[in-house]
N, CA, C and O atoms as a printed pandas DataFrame, in Angstrom:
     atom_number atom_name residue_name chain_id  residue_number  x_coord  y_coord  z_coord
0              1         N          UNK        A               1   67.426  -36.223  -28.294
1              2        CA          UNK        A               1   68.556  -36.193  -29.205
2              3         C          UNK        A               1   68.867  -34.756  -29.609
3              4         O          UNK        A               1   67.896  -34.035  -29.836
4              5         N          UNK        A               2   69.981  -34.290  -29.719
5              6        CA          UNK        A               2   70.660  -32.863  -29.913
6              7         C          UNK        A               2   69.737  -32.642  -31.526
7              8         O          UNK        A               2   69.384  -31.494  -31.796
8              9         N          UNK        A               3   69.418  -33.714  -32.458
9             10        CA          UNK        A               3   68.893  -33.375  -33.751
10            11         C          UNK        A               3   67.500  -32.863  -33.887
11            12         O          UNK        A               3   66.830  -32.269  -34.733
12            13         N          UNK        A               4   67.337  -33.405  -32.550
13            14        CA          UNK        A               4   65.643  -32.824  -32.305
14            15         C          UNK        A               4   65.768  -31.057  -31.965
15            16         O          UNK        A               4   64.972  -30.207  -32.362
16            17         N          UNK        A               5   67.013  -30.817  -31.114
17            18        CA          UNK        A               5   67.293  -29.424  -30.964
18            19         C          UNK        A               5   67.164  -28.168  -32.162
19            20         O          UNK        A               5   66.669  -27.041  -32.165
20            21         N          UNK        A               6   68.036  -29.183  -33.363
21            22        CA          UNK        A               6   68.376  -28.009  -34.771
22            23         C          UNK        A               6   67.060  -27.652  -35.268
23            24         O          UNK        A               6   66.619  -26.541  -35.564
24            25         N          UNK        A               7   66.481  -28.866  -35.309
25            26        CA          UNK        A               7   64.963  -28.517  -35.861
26            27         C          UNK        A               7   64.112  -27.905  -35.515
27            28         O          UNK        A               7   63.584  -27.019  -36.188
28            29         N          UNK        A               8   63.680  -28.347  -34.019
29            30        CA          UNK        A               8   63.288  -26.910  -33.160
30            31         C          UNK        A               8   63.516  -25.864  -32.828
31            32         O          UNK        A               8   62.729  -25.158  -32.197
32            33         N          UNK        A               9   65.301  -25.356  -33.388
33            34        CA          UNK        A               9   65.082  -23.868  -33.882
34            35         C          UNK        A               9   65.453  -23.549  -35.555
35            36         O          UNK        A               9   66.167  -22.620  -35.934
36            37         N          UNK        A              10   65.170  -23.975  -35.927
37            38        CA          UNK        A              10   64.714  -23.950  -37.359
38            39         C          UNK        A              10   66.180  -23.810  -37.850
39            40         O          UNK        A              10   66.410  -22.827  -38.555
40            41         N          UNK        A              11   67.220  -24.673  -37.572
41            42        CA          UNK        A              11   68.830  -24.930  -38.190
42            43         C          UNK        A              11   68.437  -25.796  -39.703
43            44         O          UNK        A              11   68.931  -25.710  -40.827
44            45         N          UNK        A              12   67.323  -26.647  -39.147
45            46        CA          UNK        A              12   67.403  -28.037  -40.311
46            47         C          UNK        A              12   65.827  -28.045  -40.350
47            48         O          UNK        A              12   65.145  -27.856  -39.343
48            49         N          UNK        A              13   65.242  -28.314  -41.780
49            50        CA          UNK        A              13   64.188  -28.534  -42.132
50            51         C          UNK        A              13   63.596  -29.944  -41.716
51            52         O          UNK        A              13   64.523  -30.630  -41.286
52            53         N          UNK        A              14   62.239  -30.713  -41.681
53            54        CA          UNK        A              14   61.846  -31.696  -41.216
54            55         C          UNK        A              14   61.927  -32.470  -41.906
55            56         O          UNK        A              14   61.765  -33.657  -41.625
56            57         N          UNK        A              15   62.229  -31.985  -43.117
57            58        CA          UNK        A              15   62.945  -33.628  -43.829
58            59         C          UNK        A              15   64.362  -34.126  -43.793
59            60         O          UNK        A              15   64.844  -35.246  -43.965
60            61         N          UNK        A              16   65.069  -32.534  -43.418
61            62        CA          UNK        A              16   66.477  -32.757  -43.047
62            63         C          UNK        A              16   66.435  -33.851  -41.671
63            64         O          UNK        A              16   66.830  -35.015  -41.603
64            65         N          UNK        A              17   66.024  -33.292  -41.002
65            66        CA          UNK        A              17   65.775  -33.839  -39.565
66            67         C          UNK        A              17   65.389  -35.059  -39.433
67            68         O          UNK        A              17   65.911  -35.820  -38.619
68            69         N          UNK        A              18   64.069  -35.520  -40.512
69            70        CA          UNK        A              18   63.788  -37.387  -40.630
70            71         C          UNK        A              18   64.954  -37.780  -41.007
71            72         O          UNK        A              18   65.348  -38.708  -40.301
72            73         N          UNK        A              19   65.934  -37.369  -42.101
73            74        CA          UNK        A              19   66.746  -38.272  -42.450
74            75         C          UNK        A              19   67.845  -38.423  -41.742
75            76         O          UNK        A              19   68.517  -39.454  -41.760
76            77         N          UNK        A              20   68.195  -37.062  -40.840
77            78        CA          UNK        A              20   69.119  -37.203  -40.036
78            79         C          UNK        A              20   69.007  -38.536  -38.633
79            80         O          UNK        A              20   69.850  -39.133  -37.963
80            81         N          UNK        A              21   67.780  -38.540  -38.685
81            82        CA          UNK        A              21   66.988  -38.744  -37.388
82            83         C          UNK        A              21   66.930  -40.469  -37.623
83            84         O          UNK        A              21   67.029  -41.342  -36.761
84            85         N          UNK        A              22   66.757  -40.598  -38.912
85            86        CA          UNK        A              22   67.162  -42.008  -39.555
86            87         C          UNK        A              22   68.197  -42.545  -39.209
87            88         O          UNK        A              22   68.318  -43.421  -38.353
88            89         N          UNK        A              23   68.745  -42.218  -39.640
89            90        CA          UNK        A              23   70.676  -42.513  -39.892
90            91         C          UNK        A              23   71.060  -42.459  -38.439
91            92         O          UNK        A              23   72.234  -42.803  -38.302
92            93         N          UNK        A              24   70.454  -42.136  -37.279
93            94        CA          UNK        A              24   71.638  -41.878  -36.086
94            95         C          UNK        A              24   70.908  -43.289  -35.508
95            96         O          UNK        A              24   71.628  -44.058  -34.871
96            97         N          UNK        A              25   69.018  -43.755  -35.791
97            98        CA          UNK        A              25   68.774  -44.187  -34.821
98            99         C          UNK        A              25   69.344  -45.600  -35.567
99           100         O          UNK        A              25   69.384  -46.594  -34.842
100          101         N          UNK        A              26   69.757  -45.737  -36.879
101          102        CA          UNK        A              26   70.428  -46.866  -37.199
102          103         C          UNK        A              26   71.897  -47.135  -36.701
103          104         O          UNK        A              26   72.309  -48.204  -36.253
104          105         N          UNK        A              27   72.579  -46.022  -36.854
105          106        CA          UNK        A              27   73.894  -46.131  -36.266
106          107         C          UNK        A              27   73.716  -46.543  -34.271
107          108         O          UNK        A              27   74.612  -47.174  -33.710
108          109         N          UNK        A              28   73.010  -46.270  -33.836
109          110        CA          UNK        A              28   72.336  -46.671  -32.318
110          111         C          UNK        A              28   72.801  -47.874  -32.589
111          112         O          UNK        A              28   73.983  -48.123  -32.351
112          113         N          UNK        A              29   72.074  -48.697  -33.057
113          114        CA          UNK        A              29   71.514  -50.239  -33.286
114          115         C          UNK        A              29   72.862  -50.619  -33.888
115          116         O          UNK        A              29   73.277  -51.547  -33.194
116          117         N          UNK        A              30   73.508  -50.417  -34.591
117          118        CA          UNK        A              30   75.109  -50.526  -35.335
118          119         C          UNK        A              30   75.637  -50.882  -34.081
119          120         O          UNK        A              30   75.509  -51.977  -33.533
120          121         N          UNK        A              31   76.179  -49.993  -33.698
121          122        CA          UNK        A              31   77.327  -49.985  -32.300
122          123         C          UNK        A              31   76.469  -50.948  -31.632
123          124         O          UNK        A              31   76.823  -52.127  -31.610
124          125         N          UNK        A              32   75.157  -50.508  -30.971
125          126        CA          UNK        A              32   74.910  -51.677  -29.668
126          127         C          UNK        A              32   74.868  -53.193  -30.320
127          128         O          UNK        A              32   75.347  -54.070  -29.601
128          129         N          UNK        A              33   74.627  -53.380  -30.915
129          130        CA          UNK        A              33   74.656  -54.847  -31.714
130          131         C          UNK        A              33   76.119  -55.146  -31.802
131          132         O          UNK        A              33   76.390  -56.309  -31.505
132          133         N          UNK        A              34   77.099  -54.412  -32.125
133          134        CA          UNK        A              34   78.857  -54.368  -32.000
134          135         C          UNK        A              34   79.104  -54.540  -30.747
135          136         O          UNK        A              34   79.904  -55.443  -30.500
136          137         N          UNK        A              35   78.664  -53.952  -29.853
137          138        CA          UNK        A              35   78.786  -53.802  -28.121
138          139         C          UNK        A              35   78.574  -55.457  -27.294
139          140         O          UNK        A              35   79.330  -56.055  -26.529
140          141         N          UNK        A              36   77.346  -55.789  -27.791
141          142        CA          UNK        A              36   76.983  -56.980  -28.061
142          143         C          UNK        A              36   77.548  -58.269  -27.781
143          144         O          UNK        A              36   77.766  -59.070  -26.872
144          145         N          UNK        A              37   77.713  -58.017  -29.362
145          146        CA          UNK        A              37   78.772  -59.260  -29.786
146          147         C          UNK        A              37   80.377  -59.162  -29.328
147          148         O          UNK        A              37   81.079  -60.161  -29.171
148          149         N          UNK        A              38   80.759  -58.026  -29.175
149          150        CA          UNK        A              38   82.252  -58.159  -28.445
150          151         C          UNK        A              38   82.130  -58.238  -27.074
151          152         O          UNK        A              38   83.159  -58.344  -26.408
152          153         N          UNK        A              39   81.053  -58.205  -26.535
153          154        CA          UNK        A              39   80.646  -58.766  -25.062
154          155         C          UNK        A              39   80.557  -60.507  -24.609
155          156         O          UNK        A              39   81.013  -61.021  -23.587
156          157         N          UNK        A              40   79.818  -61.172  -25.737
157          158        CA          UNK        A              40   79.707  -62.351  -25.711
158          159         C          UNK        A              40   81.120  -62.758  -26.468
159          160         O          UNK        A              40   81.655  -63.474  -25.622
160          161         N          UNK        A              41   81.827  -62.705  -27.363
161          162        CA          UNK        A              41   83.101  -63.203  -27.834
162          163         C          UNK        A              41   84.319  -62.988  -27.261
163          164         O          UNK        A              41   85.376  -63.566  -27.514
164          165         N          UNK        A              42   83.980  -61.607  -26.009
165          166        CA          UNK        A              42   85.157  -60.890  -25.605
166          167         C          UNK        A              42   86.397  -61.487  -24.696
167          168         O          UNK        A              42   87.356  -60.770  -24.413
């Protein structure tokens, strides 16, 4: 993930980075679960 990039050069601190790192792998699961269901209803 590009968020793993900032952190490894020191853009974003490692708590910046968990929470960022949070939030995208939920938004993942958001869309594919959306992807999903407009697949089976589509």
């Amino acid at each position: 993930m590009k968020v793993e990039l900032l952190m490894e050069t020191e853009y974003i601190n490692k708590q910046v980075f968990k929470s960022m790192n949070n939030d995208a792998v939920e938004l993942i699961k958001l869309i594919t679960s959306s992807i999903k269901t407009a697949k089976v209803n589509g």
